[in-house]
ZAGU-8598 format. One record per residue (C-alpha): residue number from 0; x, y, z. Coordinates in nm, 2 decimals. Each point is the difference from the previous one (the first is absolute). Last residue first. Layout:
<pt num="NUM" east="X" north="Y" up="Z"/>
...
# end
This chain:
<pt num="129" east="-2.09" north="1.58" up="0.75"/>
<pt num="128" east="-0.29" north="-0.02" up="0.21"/>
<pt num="127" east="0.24" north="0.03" up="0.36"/>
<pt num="126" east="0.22" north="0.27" up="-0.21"/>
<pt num="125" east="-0.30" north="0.27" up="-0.04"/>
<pt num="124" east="-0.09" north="-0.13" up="0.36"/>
<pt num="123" east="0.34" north="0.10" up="0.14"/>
<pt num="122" east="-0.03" north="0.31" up="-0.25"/>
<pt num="121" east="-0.33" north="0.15" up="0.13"/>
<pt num="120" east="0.11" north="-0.05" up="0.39"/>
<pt num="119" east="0.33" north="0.17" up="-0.10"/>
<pt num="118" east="-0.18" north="0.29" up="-0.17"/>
<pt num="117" east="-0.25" north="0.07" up="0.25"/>
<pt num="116" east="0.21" north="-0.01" up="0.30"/>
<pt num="115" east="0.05" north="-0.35" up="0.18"/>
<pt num="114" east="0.27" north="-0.01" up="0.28"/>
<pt num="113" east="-0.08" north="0.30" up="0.14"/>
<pt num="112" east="0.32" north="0.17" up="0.18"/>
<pt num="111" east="0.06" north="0.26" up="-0.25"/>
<pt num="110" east="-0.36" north="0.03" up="-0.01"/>
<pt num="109" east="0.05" north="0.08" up="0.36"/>
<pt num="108" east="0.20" north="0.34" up="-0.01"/>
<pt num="107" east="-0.18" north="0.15" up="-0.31"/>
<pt num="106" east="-0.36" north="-0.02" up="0.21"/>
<pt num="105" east="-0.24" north="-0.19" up="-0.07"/>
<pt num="104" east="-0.13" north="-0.16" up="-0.32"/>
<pt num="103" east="0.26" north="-0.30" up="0.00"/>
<pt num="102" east="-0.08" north="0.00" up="0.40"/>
<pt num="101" east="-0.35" north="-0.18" up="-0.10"/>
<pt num="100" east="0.18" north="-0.25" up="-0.25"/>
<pt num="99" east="-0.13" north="0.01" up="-0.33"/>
<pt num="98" east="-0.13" north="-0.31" up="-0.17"/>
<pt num="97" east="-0.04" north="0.00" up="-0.38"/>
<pt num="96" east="-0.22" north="-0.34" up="-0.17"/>
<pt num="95" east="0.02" north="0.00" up="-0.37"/>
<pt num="94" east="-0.37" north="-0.13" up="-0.08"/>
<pt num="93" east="-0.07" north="-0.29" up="-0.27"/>
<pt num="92" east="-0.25" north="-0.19" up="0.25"/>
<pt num="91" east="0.27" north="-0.27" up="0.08"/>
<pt num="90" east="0.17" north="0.35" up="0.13"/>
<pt num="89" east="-0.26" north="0.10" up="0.23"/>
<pt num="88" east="-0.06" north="-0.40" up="0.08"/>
<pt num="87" east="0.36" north="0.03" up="0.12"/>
<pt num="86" east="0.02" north="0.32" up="0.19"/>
<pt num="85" east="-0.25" north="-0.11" up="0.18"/>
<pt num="84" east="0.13" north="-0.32" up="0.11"/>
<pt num="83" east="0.32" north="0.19" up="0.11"/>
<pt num="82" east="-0.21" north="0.26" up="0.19"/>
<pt num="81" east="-0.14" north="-0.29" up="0.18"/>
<pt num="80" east="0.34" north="-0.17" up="0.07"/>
<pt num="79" east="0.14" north="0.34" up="0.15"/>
<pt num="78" east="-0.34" north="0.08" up="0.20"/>
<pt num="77" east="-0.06" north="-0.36" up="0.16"/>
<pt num="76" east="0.45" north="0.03" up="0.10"/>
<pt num="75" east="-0.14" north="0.35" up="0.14"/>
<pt num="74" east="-0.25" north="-0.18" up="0.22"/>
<pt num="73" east="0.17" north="-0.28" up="0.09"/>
<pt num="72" east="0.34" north="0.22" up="0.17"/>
<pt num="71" east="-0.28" north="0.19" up="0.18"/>
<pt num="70" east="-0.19" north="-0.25" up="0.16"/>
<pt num="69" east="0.34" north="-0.18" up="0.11"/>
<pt num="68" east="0.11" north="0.33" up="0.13"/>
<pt num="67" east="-0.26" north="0.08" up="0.24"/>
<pt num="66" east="0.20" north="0.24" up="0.17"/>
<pt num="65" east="0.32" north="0.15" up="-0.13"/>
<pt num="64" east="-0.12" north="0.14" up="-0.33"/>
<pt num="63" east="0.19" north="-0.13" up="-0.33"/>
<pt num="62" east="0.16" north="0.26" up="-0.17"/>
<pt num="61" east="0.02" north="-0.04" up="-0.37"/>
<pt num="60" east="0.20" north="0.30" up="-0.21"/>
<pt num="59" east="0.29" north="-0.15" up="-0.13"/>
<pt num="58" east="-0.26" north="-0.32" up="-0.10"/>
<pt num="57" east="-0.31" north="0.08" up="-0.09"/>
<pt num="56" east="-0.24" north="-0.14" up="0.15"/>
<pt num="55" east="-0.29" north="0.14" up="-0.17"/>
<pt num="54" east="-0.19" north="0.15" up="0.32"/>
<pt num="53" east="0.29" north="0.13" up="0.17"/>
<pt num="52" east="0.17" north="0.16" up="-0.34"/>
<pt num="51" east="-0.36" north="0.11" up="-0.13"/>
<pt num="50" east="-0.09" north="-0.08" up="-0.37"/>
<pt num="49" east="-0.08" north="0.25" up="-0.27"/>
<pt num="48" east="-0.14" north="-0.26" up="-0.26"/>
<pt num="47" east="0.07" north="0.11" up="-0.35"/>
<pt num="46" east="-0.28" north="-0.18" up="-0.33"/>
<pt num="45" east="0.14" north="0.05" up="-0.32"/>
<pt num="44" east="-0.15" north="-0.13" up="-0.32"/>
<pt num="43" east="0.07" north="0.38" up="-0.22"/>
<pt num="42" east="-0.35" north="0.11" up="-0.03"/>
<pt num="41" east="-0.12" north="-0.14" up="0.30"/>
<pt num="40" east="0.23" north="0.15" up="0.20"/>
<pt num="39" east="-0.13" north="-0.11" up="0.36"/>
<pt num="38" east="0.13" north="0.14" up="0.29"/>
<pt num="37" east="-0.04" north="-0.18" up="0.39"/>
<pt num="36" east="-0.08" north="-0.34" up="-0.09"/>
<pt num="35" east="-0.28" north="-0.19" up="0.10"/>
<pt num="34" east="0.15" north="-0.30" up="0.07"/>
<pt num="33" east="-0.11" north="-0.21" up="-0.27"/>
<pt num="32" east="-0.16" north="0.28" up="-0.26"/>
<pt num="31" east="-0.40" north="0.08" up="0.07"/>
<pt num="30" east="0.04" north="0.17" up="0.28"/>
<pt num="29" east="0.23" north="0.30" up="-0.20"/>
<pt num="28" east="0.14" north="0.20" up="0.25"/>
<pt num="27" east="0.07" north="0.32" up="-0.23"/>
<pt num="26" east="-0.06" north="0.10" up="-0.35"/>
<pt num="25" east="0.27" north="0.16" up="-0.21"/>
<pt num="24" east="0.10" north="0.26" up="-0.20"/>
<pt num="23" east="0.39" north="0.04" up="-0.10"/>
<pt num="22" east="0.06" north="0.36" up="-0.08"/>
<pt num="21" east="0.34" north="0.08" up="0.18"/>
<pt num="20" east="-0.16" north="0.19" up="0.28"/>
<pt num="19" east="-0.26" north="-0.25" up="0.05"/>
<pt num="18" east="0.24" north="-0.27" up="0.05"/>
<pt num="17" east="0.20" north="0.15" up="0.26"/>
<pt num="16" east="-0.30" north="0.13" up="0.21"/>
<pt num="15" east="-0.11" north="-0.39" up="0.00"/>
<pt num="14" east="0.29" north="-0.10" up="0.12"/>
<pt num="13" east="-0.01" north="0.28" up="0.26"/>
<pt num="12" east="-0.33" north="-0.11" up="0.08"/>
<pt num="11" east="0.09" north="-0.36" up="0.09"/>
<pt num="10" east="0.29" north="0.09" up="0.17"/>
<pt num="9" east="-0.23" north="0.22" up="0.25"/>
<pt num="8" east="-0.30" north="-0.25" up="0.00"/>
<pt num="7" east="-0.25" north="0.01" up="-0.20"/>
<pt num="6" east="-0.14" north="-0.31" up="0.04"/>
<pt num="5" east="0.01" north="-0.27" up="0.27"/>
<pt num="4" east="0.04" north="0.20" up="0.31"/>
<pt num="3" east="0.15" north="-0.12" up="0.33"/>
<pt num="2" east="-0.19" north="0.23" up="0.27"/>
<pt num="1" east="-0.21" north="-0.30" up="0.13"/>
<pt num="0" east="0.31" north="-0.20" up="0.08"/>
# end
């Protein structure tokens, strides 16, 4: 588990890649937001998290490992409701809150499969506030 990085990861750096090329600046893994999130847009109140499949939970993509189950069935349901709880007092703080699936930034093949690209993660919460 040693290996597991926390920034700049692959998906991470393609997002960022992304919004470079287009002109958008940004800061990254701002501590002093809840949850640190992975991309700030300070200028436009967006904060994107670039969140792993396994780690996040979600759900077309979640594969529970064989041993130690229990353990690992708690810790993702910790991660879900703590990313919800962040995502909250982001908001409560006046930020829009993106979330971008790790596989939504991989290849063309598995963002078809991703349940949460960009757009559909900024337009559930769009319609959540609403």
């Amino acid at each position: 588990m040693r290996r597991i990085k926390g920034k700049d990861t692959r998906p991470e750096l393609l997002v960022r890649r992304w919004l470079w090329s287009r002109g958008y600046r940004f800061r990254k893994n701002v501590r002093r937001l809840p949850g640190s999130p992975d991309i700030v847009l300070r200028k436009y109140s967006v904060v994107i998290f670039v969140h792993g499949c396994f780690w996040h939970g979600h759900e077309t993509h979640i594969h529970i490992p064989k041993s130690n189950t229990e353990f690992w069935q708690t810790k993702i349901m910790h991660n879900r409701e703590r990313d919800e709880q962040q995502k909250a007092r982001l908001r409560a703080m006046g930020w829009n809150v993106l979330t971008v699936c790790s596989t939504a930034s991989a290849a063309p093949k598995a963002r078809a499969l991703c349940p949460c690209p960009l757009y559909a993660s900024y337009t559930a919460t769009a319609a959540r506030e609403s």
